[in-house]
PDB file of N, CA, C, O and CB in Angstrom:
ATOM      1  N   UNK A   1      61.340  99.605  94.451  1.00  0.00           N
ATOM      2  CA  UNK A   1      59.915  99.402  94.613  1.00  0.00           C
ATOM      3  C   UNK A   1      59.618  97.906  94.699  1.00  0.00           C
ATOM      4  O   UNK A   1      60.297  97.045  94.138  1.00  0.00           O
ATOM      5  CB  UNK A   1      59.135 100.052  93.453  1.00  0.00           C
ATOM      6  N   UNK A   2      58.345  97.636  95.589  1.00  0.00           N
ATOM      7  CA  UNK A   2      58.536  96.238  95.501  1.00  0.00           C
ATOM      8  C   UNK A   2      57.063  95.647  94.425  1.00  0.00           C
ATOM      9  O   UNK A   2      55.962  96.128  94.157  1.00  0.00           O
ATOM     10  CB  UNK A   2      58.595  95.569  97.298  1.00  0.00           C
ATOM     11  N   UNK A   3      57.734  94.480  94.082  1.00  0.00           N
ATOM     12  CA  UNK A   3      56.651  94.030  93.120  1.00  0.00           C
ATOM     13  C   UNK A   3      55.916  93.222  93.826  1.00  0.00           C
ATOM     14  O   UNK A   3      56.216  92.501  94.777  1.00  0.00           O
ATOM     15  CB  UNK A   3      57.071  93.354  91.876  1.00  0.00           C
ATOM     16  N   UNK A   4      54.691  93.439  93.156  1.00  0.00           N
ATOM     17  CA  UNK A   4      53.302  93.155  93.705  1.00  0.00           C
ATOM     18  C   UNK A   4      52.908  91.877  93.561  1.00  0.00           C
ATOM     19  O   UNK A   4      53.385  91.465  92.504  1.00  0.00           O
ATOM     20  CB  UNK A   4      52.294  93.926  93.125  1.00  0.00           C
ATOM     21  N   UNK A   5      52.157  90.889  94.200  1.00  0.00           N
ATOM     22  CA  UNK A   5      51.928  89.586  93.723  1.00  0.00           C
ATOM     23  C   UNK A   5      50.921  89.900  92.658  1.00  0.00           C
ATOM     24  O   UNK A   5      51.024  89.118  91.713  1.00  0.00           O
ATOM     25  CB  UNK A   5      51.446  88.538  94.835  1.00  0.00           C
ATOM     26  N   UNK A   6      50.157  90.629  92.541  1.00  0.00           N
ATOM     27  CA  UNK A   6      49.167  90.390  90.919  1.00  0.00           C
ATOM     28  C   UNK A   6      48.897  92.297  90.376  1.00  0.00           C
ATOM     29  O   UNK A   6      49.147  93.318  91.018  1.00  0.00           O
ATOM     30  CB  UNK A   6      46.870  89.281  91.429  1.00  0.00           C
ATOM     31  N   UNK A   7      48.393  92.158  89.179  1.00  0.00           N
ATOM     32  CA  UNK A   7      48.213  93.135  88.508  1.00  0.00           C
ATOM     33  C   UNK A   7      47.231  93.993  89.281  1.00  0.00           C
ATOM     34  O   UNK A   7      47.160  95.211  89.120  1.00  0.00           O
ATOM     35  CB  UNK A   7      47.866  92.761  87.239  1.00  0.00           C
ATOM     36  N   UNK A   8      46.441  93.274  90.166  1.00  0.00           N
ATOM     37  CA  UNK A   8      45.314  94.165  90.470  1.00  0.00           C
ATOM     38  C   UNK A   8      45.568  94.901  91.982  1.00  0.00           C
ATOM     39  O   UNK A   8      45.095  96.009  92.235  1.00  0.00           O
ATOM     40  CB  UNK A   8      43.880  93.235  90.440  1.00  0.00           C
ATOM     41  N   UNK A   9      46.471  94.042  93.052  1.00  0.00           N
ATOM     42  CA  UNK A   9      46.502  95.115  93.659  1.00  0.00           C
ATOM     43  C   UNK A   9      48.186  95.923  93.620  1.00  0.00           C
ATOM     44  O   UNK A   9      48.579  96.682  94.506  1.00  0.00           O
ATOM     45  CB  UNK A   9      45.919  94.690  95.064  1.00  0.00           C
ATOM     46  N   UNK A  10      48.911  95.575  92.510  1.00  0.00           N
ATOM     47  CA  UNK A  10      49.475  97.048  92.451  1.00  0.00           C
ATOM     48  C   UNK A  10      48.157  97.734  91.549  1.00  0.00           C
ATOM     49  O   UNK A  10      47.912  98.864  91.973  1.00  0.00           O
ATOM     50  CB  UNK A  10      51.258  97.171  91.548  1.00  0.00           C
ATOM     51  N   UNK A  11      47.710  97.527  90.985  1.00  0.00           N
ATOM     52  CA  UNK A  11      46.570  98.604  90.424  1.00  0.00           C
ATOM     53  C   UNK A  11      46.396  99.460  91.485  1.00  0.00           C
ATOM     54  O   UNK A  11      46.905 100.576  91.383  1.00  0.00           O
ATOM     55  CB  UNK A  11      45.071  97.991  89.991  1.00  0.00           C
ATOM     56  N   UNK A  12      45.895  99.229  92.303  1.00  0.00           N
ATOM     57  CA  UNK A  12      45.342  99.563  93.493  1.00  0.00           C
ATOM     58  C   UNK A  12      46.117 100.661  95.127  1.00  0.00           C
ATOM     59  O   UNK A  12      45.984 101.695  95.781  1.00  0.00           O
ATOM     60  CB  UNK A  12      45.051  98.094  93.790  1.00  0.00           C
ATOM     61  N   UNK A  13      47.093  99.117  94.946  1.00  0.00           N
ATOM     62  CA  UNK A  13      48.363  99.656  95.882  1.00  0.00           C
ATOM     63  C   UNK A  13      49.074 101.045  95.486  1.00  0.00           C
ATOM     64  O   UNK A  13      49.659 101.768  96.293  1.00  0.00           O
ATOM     65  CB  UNK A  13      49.582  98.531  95.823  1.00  0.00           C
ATOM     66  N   UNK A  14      48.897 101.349  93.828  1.00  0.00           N
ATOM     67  CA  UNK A  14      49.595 102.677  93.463  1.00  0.00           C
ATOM     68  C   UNK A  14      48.515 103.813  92.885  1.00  0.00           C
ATOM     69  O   UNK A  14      49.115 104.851  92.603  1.00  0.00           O
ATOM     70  CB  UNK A  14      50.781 102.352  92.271  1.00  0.00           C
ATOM     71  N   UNK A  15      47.548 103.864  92.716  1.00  0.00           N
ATOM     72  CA  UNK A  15      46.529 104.295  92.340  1.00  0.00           C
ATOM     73  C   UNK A  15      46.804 105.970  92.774  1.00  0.00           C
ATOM     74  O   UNK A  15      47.150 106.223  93.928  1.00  0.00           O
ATOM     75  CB  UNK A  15      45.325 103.438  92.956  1.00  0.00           C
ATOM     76  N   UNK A  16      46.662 106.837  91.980  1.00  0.00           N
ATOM     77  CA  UNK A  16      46.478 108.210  92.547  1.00  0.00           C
ATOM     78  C   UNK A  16      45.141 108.768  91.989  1.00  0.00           C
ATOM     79  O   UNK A  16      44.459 108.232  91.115  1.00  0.00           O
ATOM     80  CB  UNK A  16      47.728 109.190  92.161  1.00  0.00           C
ATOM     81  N   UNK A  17      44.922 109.728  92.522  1.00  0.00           N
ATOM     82  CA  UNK A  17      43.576 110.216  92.164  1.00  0.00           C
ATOM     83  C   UNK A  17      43.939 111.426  91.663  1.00  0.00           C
ATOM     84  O   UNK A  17      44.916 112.102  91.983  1.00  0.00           O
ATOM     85  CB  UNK A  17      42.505 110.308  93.285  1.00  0.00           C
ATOM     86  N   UNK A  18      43.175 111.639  90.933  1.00  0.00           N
ATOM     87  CA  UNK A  18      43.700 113.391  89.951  1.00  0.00           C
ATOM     88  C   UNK A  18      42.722 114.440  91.113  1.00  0.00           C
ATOM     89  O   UNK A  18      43.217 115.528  91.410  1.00  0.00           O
ATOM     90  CB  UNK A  18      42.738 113.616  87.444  1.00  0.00           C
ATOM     91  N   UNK A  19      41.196 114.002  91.794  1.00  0.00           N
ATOM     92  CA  UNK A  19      40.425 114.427  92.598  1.00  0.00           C
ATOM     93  C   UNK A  19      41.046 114.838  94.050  1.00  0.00           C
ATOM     94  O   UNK A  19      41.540 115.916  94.380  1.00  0.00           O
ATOM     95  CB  UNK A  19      39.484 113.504  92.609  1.00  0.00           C
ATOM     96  N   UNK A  20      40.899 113.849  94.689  1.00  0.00           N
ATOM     97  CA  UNK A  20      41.822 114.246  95.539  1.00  0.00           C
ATOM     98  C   UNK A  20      43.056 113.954  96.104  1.00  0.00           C
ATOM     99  O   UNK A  20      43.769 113.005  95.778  1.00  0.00           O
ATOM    100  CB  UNK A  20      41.403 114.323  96.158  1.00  0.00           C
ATOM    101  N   UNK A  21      43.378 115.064  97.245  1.00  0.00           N
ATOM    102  CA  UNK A  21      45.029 115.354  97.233  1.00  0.00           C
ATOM    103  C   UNK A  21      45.513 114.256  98.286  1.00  0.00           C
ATOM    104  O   UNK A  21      46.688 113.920  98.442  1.00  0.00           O
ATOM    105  CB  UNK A  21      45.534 117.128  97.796  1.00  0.00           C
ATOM    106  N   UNK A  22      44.294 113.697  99.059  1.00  0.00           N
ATOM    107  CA  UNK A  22      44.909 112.432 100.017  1.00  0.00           C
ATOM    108  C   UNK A  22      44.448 111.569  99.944  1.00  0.00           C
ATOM    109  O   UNK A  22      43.224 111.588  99.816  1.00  0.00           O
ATOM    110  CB  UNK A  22      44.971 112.411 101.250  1.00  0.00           C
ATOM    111  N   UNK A  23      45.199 110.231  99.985  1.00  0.00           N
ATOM    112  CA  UNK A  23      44.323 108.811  99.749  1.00  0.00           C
ATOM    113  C   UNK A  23      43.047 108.614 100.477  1.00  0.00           C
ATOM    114  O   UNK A  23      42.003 108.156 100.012  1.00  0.00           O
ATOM    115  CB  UNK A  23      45.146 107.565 100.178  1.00  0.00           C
ATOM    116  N   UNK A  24      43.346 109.146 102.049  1.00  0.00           N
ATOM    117  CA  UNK A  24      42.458 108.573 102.584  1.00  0.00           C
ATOM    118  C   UNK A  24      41.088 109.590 102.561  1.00  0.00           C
ATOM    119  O   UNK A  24      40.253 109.520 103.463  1.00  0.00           O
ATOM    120  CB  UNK A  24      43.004 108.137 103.885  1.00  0.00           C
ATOM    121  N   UNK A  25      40.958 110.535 101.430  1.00  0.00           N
ATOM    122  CA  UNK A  25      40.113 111.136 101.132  1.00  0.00           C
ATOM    123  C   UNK A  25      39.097 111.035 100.225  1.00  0.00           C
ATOM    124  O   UNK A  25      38.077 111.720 100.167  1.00  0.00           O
ATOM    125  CB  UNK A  25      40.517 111.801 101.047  1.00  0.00           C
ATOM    126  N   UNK A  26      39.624 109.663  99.154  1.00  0.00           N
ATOM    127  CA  UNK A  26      39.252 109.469  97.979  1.00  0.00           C
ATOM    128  C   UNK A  26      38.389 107.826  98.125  1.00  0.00           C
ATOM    129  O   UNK A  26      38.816 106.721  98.461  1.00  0.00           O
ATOM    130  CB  UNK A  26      40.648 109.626  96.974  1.00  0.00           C
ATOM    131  N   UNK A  27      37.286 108.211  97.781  1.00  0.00           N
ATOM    132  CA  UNK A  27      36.409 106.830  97.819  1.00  0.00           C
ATOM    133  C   UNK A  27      37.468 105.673  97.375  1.00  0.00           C
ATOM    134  O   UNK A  27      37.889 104.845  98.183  1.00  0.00           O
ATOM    135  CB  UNK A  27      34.956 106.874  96.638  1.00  0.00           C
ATOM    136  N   UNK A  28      37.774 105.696  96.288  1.00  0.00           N
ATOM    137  CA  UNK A  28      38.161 105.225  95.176  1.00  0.00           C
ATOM    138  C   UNK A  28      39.741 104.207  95.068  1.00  0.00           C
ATOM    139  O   UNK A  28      40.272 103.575  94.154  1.00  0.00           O
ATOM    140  CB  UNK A  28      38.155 106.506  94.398  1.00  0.00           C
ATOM    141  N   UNK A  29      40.043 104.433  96.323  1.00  0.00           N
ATOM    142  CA  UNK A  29      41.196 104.067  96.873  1.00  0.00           C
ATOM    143  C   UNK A  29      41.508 103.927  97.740  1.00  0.00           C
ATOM    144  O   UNK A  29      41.838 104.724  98.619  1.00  0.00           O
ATOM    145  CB  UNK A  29      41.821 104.417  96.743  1.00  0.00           C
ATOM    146  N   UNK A  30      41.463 102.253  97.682  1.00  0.00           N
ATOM    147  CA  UNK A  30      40.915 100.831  98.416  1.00  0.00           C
ATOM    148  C   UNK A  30      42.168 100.214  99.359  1.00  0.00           C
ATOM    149  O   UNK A  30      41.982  99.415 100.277  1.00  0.00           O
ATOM    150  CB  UNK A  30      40.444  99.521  97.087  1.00  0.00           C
ATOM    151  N   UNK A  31      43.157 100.611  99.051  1.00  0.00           N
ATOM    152  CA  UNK A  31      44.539  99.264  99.265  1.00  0.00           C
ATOM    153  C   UNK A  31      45.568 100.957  99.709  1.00  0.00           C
ATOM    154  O   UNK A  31      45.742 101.906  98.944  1.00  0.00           O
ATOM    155  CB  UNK A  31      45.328  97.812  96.975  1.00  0.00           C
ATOM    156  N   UNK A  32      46.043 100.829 101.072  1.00  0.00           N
ATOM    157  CA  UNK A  32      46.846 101.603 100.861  1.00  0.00           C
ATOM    158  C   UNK A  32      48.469 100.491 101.311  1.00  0.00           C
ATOM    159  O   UNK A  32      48.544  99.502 102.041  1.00  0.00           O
ATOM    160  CB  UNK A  32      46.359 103.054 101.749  1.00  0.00           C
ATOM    161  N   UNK A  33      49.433 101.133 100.594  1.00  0.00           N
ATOM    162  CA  UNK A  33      50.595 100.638 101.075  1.00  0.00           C
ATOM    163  C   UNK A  33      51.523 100.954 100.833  1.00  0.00           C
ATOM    164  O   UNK A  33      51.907 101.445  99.771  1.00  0.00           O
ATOM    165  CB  UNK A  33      50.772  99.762 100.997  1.00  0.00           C
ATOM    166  N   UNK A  34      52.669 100.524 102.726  1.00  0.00           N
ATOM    167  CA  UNK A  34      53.392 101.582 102.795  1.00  0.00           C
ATOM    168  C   UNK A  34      54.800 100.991 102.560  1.00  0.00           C
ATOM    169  O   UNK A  34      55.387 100.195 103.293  1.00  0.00           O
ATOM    170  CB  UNK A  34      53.161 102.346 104.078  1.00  0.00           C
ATOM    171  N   UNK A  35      55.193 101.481 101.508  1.00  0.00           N
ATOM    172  CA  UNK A  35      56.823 101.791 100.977  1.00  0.00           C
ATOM    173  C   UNK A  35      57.614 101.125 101.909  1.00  0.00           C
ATOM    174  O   UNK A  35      57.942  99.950 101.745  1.00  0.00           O
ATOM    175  CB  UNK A  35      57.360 103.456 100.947  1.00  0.00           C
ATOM    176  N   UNK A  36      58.030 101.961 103.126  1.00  0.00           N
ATOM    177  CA  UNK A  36      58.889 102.018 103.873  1.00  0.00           C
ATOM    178  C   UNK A  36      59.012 100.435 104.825  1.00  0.00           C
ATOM    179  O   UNK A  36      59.901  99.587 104.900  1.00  0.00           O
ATOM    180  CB  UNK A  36      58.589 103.330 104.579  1.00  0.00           C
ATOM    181  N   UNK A  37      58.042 100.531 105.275  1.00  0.00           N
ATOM    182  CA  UNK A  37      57.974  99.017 105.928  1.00  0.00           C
ATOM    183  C   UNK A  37      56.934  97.703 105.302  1.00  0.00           C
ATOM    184  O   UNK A  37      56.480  96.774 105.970  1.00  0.00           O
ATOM    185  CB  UNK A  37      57.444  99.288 107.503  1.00  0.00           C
ATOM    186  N   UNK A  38      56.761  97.919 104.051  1.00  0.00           N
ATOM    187  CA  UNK A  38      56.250  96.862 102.912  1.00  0.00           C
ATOM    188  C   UNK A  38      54.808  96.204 103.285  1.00  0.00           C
ATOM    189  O   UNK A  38      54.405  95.103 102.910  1.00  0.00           O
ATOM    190  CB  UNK A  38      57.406  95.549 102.757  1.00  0.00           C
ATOM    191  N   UNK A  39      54.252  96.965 103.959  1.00  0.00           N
ATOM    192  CA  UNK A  39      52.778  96.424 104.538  1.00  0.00           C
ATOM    193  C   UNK A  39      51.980  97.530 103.856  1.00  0.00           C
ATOM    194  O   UNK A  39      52.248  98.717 103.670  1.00  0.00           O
ATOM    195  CB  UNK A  39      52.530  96.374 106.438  1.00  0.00           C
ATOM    196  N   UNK A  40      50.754  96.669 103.488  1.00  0.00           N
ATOM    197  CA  UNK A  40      49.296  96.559 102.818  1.00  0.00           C
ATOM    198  C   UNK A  40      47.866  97.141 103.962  1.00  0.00           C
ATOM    199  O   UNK A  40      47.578  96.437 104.930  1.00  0.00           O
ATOM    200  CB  UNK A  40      49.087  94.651 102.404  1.00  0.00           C
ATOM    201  N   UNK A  41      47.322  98.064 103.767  1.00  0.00           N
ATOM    202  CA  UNK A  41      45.944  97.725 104.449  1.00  0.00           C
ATOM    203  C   UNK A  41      45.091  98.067 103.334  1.00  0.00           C
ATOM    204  O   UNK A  41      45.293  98.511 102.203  1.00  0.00           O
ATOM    205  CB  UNK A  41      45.539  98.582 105.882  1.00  0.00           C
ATOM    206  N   UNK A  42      43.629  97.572 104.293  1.00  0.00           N
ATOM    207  CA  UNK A  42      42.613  98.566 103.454  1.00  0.00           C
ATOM    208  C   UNK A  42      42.121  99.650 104.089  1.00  0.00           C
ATOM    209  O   UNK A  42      42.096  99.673 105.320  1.00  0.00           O
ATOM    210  CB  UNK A  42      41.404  97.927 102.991  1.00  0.00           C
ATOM    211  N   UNK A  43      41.769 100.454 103.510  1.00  0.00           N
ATOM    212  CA  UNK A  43      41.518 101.850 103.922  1.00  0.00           C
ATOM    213  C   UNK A  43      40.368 102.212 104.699  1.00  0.00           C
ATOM    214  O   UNK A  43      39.604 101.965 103.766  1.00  0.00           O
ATOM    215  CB  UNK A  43      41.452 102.611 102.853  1.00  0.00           C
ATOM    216  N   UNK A  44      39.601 102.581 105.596  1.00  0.00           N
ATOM    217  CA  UNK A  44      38.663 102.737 106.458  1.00  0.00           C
ATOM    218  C   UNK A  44      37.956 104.339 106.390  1.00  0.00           C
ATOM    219  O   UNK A  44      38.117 105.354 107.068  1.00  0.00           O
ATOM    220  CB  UNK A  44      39.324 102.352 107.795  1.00  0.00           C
ATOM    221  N   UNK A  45      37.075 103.980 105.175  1.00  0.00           N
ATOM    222  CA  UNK A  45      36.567 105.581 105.146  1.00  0.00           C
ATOM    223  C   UNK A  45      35.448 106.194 106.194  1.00  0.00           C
ATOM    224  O   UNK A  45      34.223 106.313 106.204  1.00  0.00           O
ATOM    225  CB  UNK A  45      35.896 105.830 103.700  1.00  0.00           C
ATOM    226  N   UNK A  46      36.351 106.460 106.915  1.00  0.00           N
ATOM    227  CA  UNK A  46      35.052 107.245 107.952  1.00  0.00           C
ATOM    228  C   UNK A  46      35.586 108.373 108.008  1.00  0.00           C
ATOM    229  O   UNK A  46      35.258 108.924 109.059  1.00  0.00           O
ATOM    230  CB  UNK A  46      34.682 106.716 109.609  1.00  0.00           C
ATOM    231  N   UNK A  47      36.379 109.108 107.273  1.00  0.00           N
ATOM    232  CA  UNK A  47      36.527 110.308 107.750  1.00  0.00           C
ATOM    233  C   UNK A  47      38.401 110.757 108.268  1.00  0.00           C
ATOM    234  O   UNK A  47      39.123 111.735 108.076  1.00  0.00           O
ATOM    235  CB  UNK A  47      35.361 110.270 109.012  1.00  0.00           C
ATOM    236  N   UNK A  48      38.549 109.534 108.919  1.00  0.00           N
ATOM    237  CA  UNK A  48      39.968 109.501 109.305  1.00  0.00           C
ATOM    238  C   UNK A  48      41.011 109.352 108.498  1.00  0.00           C
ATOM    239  O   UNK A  48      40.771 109.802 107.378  1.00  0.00           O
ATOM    240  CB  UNK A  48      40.161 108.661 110.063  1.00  0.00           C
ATOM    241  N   UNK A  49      42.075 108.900 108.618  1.00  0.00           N
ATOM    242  CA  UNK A  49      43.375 107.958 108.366  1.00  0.00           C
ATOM    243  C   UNK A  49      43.466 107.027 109.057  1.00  0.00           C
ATOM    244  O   UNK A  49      44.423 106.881 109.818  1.00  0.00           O
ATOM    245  CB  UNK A  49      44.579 108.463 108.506  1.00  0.00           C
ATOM    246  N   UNK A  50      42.289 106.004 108.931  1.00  0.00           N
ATOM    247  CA  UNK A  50      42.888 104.298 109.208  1.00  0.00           C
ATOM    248  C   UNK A  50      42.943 103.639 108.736  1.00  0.00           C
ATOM    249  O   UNK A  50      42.242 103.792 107.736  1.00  0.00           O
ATOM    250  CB  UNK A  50      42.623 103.512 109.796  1.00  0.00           C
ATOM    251  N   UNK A  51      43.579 102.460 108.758  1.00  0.00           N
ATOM    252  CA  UNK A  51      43.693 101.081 107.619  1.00  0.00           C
ATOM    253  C   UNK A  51      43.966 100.162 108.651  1.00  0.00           C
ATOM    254  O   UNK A  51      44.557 100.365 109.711  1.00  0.00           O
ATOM    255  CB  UNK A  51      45.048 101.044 106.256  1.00  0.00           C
ATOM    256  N   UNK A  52      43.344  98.881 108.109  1.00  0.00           N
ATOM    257  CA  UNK A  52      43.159  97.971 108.695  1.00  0.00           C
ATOM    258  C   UNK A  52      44.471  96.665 107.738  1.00  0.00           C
ATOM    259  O   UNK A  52      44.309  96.352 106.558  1.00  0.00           O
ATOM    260  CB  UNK A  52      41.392  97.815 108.710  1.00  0.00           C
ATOM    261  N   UNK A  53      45.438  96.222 108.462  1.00  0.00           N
ATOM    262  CA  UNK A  53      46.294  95.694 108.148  1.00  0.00           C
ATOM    263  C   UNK A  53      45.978  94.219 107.397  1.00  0.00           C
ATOM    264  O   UNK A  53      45.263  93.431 108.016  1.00  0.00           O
ATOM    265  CB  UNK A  53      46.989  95.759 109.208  1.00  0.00           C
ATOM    266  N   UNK A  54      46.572  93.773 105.880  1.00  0.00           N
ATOM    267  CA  UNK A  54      46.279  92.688 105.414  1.00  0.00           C
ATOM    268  C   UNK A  54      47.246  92.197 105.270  1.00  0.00           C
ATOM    269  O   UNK A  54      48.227  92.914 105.079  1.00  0.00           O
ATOM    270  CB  UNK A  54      45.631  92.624 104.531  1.00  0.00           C
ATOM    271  N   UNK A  55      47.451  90.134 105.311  1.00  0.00           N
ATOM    272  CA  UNK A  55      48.670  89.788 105.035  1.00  0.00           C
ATOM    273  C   UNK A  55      48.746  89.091 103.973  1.00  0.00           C
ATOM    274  O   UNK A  55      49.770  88.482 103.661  1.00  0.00           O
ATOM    275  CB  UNK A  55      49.219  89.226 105.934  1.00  0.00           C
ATOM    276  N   UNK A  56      47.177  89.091 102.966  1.00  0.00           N
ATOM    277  CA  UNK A  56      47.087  87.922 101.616  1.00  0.00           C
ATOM    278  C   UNK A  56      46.426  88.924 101.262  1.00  0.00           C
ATOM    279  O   UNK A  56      45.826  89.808 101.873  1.00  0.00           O
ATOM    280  CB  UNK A  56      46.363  86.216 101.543  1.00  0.00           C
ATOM    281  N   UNK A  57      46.656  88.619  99.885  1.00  0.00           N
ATOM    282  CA  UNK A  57      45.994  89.410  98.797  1.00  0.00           C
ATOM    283  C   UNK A  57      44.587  89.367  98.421  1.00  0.00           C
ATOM    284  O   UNK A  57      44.071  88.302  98.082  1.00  0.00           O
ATOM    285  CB  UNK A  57      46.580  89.135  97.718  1.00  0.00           C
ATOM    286  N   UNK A  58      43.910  90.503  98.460  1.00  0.00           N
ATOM    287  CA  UNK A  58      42.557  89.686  98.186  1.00  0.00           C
ATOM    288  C   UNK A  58      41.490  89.208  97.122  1.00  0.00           C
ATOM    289  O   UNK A  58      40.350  88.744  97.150  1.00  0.00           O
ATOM    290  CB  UNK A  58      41.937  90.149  98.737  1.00  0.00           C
ATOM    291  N   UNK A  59      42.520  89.588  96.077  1.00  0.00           N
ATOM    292  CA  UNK A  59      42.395  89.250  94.684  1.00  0.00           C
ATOM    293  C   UNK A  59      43.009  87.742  94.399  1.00  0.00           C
ATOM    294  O   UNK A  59      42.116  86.915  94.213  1.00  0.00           O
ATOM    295  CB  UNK A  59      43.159  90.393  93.815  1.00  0.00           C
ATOM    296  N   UNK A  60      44.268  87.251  94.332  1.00  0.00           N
ATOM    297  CA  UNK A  60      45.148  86.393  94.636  1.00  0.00           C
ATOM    298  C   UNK A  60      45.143  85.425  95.302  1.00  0.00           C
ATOM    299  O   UNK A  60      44.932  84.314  94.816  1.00  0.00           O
ATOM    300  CB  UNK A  60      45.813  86.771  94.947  1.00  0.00           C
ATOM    301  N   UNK A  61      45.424  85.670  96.842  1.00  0.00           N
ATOM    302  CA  UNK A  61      45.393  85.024  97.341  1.00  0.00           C
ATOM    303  C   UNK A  61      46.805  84.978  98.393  1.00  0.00           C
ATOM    304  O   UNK A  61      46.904  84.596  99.559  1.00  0.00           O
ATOM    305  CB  UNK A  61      44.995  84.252  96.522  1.00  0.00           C
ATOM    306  N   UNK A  62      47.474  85.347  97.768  1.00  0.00           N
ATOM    307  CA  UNK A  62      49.115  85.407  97.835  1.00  0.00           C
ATOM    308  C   UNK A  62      49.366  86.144  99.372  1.00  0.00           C
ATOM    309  O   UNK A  62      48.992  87.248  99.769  1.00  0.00           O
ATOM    310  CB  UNK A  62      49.887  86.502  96.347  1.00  0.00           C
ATOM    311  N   UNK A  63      50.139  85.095 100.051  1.00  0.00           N
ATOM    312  CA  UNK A  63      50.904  86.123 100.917  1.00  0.00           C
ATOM    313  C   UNK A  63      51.226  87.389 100.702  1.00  0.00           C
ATOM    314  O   UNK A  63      51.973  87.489  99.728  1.00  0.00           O
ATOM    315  CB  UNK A  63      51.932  85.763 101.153  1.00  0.00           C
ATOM    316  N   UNK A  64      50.877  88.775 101.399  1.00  0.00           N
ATOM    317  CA  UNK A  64      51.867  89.358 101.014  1.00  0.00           C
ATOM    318  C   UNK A  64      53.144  89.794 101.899  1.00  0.00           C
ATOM    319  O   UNK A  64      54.087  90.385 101.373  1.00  0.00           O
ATOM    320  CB  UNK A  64      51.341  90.250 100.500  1.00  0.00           C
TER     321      UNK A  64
END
């Protein structure tokens, strides 16, 4: 697993919801990111599955 530059967005980056069963379903969960190829977005609630790609943290500051 990779470690996060600050506490708040792995807060975020790992966040599950007990409500609902998909991220991009859940208000509440802001930061999605993906495992496999180590990139960050934020989540775009309209209804879909989109995220909009970030490369600094936006708590931080930090590359990610």
């Amino acid at each position: 697993m990779k470690k996060h530059c600050c506490e708040d967005i792995a807060y975020h980056a790992s966040f599950k919801c007990d409500i609902h069963e998909k991220p991009f379903g859940c208000p509440e969960k802001i930061i999605i990111f993906d495992e496999k190829d180590k990139d960050y977005g934020l989540i775009i609630h309209d209804g879909g599955t989109s995220s909009i790609g970030i490369d600094f943290c936006p708590w931080c500051g930090a590359k990610l």
